[in-house]
N, C-alpha and C positions, 0 to 999 in steps of 0.2 A: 720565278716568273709565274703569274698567276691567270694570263691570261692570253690567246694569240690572236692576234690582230690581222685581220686579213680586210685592206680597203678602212672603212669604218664599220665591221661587223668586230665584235671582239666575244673570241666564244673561252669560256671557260676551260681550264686543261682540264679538267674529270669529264666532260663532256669531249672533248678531241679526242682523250685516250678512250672514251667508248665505241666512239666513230671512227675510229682509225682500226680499233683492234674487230669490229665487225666488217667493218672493209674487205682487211685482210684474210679475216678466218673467211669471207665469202667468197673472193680471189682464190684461195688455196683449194676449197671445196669444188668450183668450178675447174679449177686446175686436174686437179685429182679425176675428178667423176666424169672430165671431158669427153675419154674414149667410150663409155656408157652408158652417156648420155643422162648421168645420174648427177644435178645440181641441186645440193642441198641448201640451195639460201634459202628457201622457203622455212625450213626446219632452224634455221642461225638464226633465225627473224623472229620464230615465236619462241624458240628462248632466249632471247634477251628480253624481249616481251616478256617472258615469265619471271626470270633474273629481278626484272627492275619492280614488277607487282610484288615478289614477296618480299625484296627488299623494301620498299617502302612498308607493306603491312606491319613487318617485325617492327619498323621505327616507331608508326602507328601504335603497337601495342605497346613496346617499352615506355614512349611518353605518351601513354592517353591520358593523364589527368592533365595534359594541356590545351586538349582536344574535349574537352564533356562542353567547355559552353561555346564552343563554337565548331561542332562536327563538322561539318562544309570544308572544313580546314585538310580534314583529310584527304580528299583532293587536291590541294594547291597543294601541288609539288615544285611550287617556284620555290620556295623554303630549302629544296636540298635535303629533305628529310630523306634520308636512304641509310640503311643497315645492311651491307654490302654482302659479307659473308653468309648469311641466311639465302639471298637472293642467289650468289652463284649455287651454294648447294643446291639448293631446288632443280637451279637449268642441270648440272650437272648428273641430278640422280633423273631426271627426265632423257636427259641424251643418250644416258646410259641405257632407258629402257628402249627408245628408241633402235638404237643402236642393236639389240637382243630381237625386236622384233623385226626390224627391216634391214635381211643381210643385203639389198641391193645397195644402198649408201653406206654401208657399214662403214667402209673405207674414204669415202672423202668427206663424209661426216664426221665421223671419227678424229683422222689428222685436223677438219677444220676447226673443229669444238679444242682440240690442244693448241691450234697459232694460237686462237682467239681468247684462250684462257691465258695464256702463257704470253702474250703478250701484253692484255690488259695488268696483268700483276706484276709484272718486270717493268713496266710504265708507271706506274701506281707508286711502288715502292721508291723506285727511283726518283719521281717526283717530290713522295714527302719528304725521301733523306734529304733534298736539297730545299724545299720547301723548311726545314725546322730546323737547319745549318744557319740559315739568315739570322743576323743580328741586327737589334735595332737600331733604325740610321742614327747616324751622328747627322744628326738635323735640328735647326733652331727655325720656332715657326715663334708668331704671335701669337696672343692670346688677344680677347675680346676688345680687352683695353689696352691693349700697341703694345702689350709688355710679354718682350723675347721669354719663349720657354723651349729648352734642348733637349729634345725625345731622348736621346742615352743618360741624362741626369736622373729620367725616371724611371730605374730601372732599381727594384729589391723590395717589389710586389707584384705578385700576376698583375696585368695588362692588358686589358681590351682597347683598342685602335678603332675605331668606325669611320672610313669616307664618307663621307656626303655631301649635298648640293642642296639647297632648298629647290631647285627645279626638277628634280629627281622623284619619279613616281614613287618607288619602292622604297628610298629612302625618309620619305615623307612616312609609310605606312609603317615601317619598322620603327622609326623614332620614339614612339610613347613604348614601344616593347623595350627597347635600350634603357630606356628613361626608369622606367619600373624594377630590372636588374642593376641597374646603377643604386636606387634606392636601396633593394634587399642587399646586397654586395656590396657592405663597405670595407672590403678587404683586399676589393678588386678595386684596381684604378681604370676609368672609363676615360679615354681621350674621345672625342668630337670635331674632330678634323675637315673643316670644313674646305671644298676646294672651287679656289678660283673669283670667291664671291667677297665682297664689302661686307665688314662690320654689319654697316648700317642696314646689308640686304638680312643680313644676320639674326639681328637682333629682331627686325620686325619679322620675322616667319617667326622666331622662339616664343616672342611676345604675343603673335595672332593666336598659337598652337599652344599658349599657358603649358609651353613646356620647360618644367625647370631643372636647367641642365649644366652641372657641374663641369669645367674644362672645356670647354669648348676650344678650338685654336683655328685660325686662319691660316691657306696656304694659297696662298694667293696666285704662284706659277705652277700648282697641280703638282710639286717636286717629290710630295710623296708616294702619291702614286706611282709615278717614274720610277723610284729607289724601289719599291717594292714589287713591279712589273706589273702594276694592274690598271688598264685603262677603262676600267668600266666599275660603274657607283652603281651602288653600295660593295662595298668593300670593306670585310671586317676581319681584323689580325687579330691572333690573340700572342702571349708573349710570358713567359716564364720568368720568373724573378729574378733570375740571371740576363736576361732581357735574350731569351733566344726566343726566337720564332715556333713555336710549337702548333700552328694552327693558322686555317684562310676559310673566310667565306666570302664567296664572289653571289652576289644576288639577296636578295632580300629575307632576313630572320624573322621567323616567328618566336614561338614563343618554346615549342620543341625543340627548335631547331639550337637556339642560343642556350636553352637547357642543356643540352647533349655537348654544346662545346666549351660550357663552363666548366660541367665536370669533371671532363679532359683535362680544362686549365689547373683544379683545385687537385687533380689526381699527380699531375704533373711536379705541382708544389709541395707535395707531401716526400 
């Protein structure tokens, strides 16, 4: 499952397991520090605030040559650019001083900063084991021209998967980024899974947008999305030559962002 649906809001699990585990660690903090009057949400609040700046910076610096001609980028964090482990380290050597300097939260700061670490990572982890357990569906979609093609046939090459809609903001702006790594990566197979939509709606967005794109396939009742728990486009799998699931991006790729999850994919295949 990649995504939880509450109404028609569908938020992302990396994003729930952050909200859920600062919830908590702020519930127990409150819990704790009740009789003293000492509530450290204030303090839970600017490190995850700190958490998520230096994780993102690390991403920043690892891929900055995707970043020199278009800086501005470094801000758009709709990409998901985050390097996670940098980021806890920081909150975690800040809590600690925290924690040295103000014995009066010592103690509900202390227990909270451990839910909320300890539960974000036991959520995490849990998630990718079953996240990269998933195999690929046994599913027969169309291709452009009405001719059946069955996603487990294509399996004993990495595999990138991409949902999309031509109504779709983000998936509009990511498509020349896909388009460009499908070119340099011919040893990756790129699907284009379109959903919901006519051929005909098809072909003229590809042909408005002179985008020239190998595989494309129709899924006309959304079926994949369903098989793989994701109700919200852009949606990109990637998948091991054994055809396991090794990877999700829910939201829109740049150009870091699809850098950092290819090399996964080609590290995987090695």
């Amino acid at each position: 499952m990649l995504t939880l649906n509450i109404g028609p809001l569908a938020l992302a699990l990396p994003h729930v397991l952050i909200l859920g585990s600062l919830l908590l660690a702020t519930l127990t903090g409150w819990w704790i520090g009740r009789r003293n009057g000492q509530n450290p949400e204030r303090w839970l609040f600017r490190l995850l605030l700190l958490a998520l700046l230096v994780a993102r910076l690390a991403f920043v610096v690892a891929y900055f040559e995707h970043f020199r001609e278009e800086p501005w980028r470094v801000i758009d964090i709709r990409d998901g650019g985050f390097i996670a482990w940098p980021g806890v380290l920081a909150a975690l050597l800040l809590g600690g001083w925290l924690l040295w300097r103000m014995p009066a939260i010592r103690k509900p700061l202390g227990i909270a900063m451990a839910v909320g670490v300890a539960s974000w990572g036991l959520g995490t982890l849990t998630w990718h084991a079953l996240d990269r357990g998933t195999r690929l569906p046994e599913l027969a979609l169309m291709d452009i021209e009405g001719r059946p093609v069955a996603l487990h046939n294509l399996a004993g090459k990495p595999l990138v998967i991409n949902l999309w809609a031509t109504w779709c903001p983000p998936c509009r702006r990511e498509m020349p980024v896909l388009a460009a790594a499908q070119a340099a990566h011919p040893d990756t197979l790129f699907l284009f899974v379109n959903q919901g939509e006519t051929a005909e709606a098809v072909s003229r967005f590809l042909d408005g947008e002179s985008l020239a794109l190998d595989n494309v396939l129709l899924d006309s009742g959304n079926r994949l999305g369903q098989r793989v728990g994701s109700m919200a486009l852009p949606t990109t799998l990637f998948y091991d030559t054994g055809g396991r699931q090794i990877g999700s991006h829910l939201g829109e790729l740049s150009q870091a962002s699809l850098a950092r999850a290819l090399e996964s994919l080609e590290e995987q295949g090695k």
